[in-house]
N, C-alpha and C positions, 0 to 999 in steps of 0.2 A: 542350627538345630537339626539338623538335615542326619540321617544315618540311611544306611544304604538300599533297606529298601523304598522310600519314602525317595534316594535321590534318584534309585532306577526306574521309578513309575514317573518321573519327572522327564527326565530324560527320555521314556521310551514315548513319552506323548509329545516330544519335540520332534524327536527322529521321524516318526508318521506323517506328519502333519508340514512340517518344512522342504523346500527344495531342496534336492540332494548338491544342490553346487552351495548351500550355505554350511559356514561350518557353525559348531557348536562348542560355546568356550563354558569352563567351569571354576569359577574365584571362589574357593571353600576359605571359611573362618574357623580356629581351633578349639571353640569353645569347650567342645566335647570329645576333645582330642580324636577327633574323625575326619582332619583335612587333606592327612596326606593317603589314609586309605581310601577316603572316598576321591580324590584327584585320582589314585589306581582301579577304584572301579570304573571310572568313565575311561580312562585310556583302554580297557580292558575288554571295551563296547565293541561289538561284531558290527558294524556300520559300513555303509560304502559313502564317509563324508570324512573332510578334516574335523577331525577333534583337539582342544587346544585345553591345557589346563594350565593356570595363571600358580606362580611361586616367587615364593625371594628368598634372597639369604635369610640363612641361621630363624627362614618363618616369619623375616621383622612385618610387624603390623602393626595398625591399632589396635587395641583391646588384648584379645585374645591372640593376636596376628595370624598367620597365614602360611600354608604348605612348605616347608623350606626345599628351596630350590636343589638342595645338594642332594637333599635324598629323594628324592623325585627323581632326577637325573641320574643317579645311581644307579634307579630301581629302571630307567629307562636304556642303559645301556646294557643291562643285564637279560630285559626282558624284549628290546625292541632293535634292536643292534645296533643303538647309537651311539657317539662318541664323544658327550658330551666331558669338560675337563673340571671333574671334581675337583682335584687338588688347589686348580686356581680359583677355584670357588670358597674352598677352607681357606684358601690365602689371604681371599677378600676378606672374608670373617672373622679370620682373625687379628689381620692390622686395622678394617673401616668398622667392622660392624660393631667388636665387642665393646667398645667405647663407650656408643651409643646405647648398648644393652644394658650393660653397668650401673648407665647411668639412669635412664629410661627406659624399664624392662619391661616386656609384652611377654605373652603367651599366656595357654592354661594356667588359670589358678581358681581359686571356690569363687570368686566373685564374680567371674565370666559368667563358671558354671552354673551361679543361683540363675543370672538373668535369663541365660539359655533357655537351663530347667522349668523356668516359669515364664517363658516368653514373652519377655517386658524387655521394657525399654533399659539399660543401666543403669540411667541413673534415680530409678525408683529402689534398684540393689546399692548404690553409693549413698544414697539418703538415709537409710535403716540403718547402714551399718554404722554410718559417721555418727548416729545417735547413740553410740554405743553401749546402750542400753537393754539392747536385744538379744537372745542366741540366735546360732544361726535356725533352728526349729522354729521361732518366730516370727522371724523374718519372710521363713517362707509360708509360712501362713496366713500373714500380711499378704504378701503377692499374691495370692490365691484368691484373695480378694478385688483385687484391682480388677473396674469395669473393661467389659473385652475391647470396646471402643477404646480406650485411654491405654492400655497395654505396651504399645507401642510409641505413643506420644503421648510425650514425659507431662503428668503435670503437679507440681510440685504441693497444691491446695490439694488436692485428691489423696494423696502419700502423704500427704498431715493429719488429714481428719482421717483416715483408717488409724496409721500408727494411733493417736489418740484415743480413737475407737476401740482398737484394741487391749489398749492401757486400763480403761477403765470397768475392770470388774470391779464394780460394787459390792462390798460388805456392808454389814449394819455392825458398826463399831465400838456402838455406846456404850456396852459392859465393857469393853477392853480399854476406854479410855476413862470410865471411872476406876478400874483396879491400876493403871500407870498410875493416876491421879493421886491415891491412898501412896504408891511408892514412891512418885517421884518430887511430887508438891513443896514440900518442905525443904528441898533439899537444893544445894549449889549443882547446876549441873553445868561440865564441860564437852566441850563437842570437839572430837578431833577430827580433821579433814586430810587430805593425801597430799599437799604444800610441800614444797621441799622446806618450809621452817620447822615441818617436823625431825629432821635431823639438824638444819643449823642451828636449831633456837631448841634442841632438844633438853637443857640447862633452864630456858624458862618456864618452859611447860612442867617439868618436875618439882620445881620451888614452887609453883601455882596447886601444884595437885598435895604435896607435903604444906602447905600453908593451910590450905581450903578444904581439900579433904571431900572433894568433890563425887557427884556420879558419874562415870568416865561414859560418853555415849560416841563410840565409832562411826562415820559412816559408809557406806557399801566399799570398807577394807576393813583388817585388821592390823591396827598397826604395830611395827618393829618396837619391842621393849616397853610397851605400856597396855598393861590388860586392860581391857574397856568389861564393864559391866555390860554392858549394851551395846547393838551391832544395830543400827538402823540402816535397811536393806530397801534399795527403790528401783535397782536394777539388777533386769536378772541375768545380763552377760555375765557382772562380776560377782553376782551371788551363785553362779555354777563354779566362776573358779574359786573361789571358798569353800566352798561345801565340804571336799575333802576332809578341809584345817578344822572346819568345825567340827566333825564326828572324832578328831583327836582327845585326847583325856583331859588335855591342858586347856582346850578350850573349853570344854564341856562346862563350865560356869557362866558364860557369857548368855546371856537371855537374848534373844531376835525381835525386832518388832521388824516387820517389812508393810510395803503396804501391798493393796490389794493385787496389783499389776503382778507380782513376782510368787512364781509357783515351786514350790520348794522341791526338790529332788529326792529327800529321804525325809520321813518321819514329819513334823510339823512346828511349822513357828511358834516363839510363846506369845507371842501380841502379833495380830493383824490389822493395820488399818486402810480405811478407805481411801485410794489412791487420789477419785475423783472430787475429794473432798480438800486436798491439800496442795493442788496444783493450781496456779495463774494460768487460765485457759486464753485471755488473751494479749499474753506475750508470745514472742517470737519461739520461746525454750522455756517452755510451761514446765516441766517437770525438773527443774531446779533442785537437787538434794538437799540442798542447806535450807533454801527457804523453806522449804515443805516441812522438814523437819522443826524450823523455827515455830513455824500455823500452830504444828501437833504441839508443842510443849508450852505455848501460850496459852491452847485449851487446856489444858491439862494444870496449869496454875502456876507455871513456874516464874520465877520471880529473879534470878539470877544467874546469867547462863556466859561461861568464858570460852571463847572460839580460839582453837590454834590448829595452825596447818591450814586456814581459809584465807591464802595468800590470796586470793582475785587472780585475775589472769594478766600476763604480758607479751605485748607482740612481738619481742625478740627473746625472750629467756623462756626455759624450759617453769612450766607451770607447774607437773607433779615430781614428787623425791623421785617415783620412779617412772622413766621415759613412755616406759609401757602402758601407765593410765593417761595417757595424753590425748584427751580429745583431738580430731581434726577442727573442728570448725575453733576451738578456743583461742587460738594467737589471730583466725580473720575478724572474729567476734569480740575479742579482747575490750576494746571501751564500751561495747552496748553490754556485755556482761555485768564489766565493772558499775557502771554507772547502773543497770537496775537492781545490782544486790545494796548497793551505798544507799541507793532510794528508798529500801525497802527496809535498809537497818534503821535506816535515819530516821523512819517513822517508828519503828519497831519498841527504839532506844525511848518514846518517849512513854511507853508503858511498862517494859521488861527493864531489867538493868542488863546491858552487854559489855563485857571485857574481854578486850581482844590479849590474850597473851601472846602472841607472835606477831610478826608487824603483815599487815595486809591492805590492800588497795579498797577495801572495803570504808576505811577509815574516811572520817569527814576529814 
């Protein structure tokens, strides 16, 4: 976190204060890509002490890693008339190190720099993001919240109840879910999900929509070759990467209901509802797209609702069509997932009619 004036008042209150037969070492982290100028500003100290600054190859480190030793050395034979041997330095790095970079790669990236920026602990930045539900302007907002005491040491109940805290703007919803109610009531609705059966099984879902003749209701995507009436939006990572596609012409028929958590970019949703209203607050993953979406259209009077593309999750196969919507926690999570959406149908099923047109784990 350190920049260079914060690390020369640091340094000039050690120099004072220590015996001049102690030396003074300096181990910078790259969060803020300031390790290897600031490892130059301390060599650069007018002292009468050994000064030592710590580096490794090509930077390797944890996190963010660490000064790399070649250019350090470079920058030391250039400016202190050392002779230190670059070359076999790049030799190293490039038979030992880059292997291991390839394969387990360090350095600067945004998610050092959120933690840095907001100096927390990481993984209070790895917990927000994994919920993939956030932007990053979110997130940091979040952290801005976190107790100054707990900043530091991680705690994982503290980074649950904000996130959730945050979630829940409340709306008063009541007109908007008796005008759904007047549209959607009478009607077969279908809910498509982001499953990769939405391309294999792409053949049943079209027979199901030409048979039924259904209200197509998306959730937070739009998907390849089938217009959805409706776009039910819970998150607003992947309601910013939409936004675009929506202001297109082609879409411009699709109606939005989002819920209260997700703040729109341009112009305004057609339905809003209340977040806190449709969430399982005590599960582990309270804000469940599908079920919450299931809550809203059982208030709302629906009587017959066909699910495709809500394959459930599996621990070794790729869970969405595309890689990109891939939860981290969903292949560790995989049977507690599966097993409280099956829970939740299984009750669900004895008031609502549900048909699954694609095959999913969801299934008794």
């Amino acid at each position: 976190m350190l920049h260079q004036d914060n690390l020369g008042h640091i340094f000039d209150l050690m120099d004072e204060n220590l015996n001049p037969s102690i030396s003074i070492g300096y181990h910078a982290h790259n969060n803020f890509q300031m390790a290897y100028a600031n490892c130059i500003e301390v060599l650069n100290k007018k002292v009468d002490r050994t000064i030592l600054v710590d580096a490794s190859l090509y930077g390797m480190g944890k996190s963010a890693g660490n000064t790399p030793i070649e250019l350090i050395s470079m920058y030391m034979n250039e400016h202190f008339g050392k002779s230190y041997d670059v070359n076999q330095m790049l030799e190293a790095i490039e038979i030992n190190i880059m292997d291991i970079y390839n394969k387990l790669p360090w350095g600067y990236n945004l998610f050092y720099y959120i933690a840095a920026a907001n100096k927390c602990h990481p993984n209070y930045v790895s917990f927000l993001m994994n919920k993939k539900t956030l932007s990053v302007k979110s997130i940091n907002e979040i952290l801005k919240d976190i107790e100054p005491a707990k900043k530091l040491l991680y705690s994982k109940e503290h980074i649950e109840e904000l996130y959730l805290l945050y979630q829940k703007t409340e709306c008063d919803d009541d007109e908007i879910m008796k005008l759904l109610s007047a549209e959607l009531s009478a009607e077969k609705v279908l809910l498509i999900g982001p499953g990769s059966s939405v391309t294999s099984e792409g053949d049943k879902i079209r027979e199901y929509v030409n048979a039924n003749h259904p209200i197509i209701v998306s959730i937070n995507y739009i998907p390849d070759g089938i217009m959805p009436h409706y776009l039910f939006i819970t998150n607003s990572k992947r309601y910013a990467q939409m936004a675009t596609k929506l202001n297109e012409s082609i879409y411009k028929s699709i109606k939005t209901i989002a819920t209260s958590n997700v703040t729109q970019t341009k112009g305004c949703f057609t339905y809003v509802l209340n977040y806190s209203s449709l969430i399982d607050a005590g599960t582990e993953i309270p804000d469940n797209s599908l079920i919450m979406l299931l809550r809203a259209l059982e208030k709302l009077g629906i009587r017959e609702i066909g699910l495709a593309g809500f394959d459930g999750y599996s621990e070794s196969k790729i869970n969405y069509f595309r890689t990109e919507m891939e939860y981290s926690f969903a292949k560790e999570k995989a049977q507690y997932l599966n097993n409280y959406a099956r829970k939740f149908l299984s009750s669900y099923q004895k008031r609502i009619a549900v048909k699954y047109v694609t095959k999913s784990y969801y299934e008794d």
